[in-house]
C-alpha positions as CSV (number, residue, x, y, z in Angstrom):
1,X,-89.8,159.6,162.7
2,X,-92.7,157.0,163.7
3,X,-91.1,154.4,161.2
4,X,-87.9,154.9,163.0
5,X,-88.7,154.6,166.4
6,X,-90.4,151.2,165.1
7,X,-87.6,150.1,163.1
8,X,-85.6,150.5,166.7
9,X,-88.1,148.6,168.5
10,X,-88.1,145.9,166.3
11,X,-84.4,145.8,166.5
12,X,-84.5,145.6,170.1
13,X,-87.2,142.7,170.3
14,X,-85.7,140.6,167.7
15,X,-82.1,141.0,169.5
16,X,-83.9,140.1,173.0
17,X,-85.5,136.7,171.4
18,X,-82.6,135.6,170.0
19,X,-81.9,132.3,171.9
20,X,-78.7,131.7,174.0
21,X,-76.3,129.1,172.3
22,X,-75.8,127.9,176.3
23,X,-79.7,127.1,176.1
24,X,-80.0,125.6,172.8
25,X,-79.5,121.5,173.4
26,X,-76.4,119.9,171.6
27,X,-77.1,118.1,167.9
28,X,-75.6,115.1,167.8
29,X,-72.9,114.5,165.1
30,X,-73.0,110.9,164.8
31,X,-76.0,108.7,163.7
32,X,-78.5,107.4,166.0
33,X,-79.5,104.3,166.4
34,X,-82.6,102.6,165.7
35,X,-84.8,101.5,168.2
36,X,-84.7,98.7,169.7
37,X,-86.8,95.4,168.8
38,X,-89.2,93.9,171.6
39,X,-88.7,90.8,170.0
40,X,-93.0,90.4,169.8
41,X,-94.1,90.5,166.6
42,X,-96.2,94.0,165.8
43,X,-99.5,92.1,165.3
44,X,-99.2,90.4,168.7
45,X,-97.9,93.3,170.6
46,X,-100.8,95.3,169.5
47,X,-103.3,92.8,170.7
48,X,-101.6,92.3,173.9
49,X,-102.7,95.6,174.7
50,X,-105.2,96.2,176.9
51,X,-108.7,97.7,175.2
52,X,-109.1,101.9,175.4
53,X,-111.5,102.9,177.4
54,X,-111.1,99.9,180.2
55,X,-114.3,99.3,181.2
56,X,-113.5,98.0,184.1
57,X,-112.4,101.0,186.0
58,X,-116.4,102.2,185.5
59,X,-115.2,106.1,184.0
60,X,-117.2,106.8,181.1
61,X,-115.6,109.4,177.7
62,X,-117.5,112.0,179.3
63,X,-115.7,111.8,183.1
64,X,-112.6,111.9,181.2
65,X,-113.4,114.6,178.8
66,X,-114.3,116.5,181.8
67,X,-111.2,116.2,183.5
68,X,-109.1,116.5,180.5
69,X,-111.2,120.3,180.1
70,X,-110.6,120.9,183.5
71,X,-106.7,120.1,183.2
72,X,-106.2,122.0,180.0
């Protein structure tokens, strides 16, 4: 009987999670295309970037480790 009544629930749950086809997003059927090039070489892009942390704004790994805790 207990096996049943299981068996029932877990027919119930799995039919309730079974996800709307309205909700899913659409696949597209054609390819996609690559992305597109910056025309900057990957070597000079790279070094165009600015340098992580940036000193200059004065907030040091642990401010930000803070406020990434307190975020999450």
């Amino acid at each position: 009987e207990d096996s049943e009544e299981l068996e029932e629930e877990l027919k119930s749950l799995l039919e309730r999670t079974i996800p709307d086809n309205d909700v899913l997003p659409v696949v597209p059927t054609h390819p996609i295309s690559p992305p597109r090039k910056t025309g900057i070489p990957d070597a000079d892009f790279v070094q165009s970037l600015p340098s992580v942390p940036d000193f200059s704004l004065g907030i040091t790994d642990e401010e930000l480790d803070r406020e990434l805790s307190r975020l999450t």
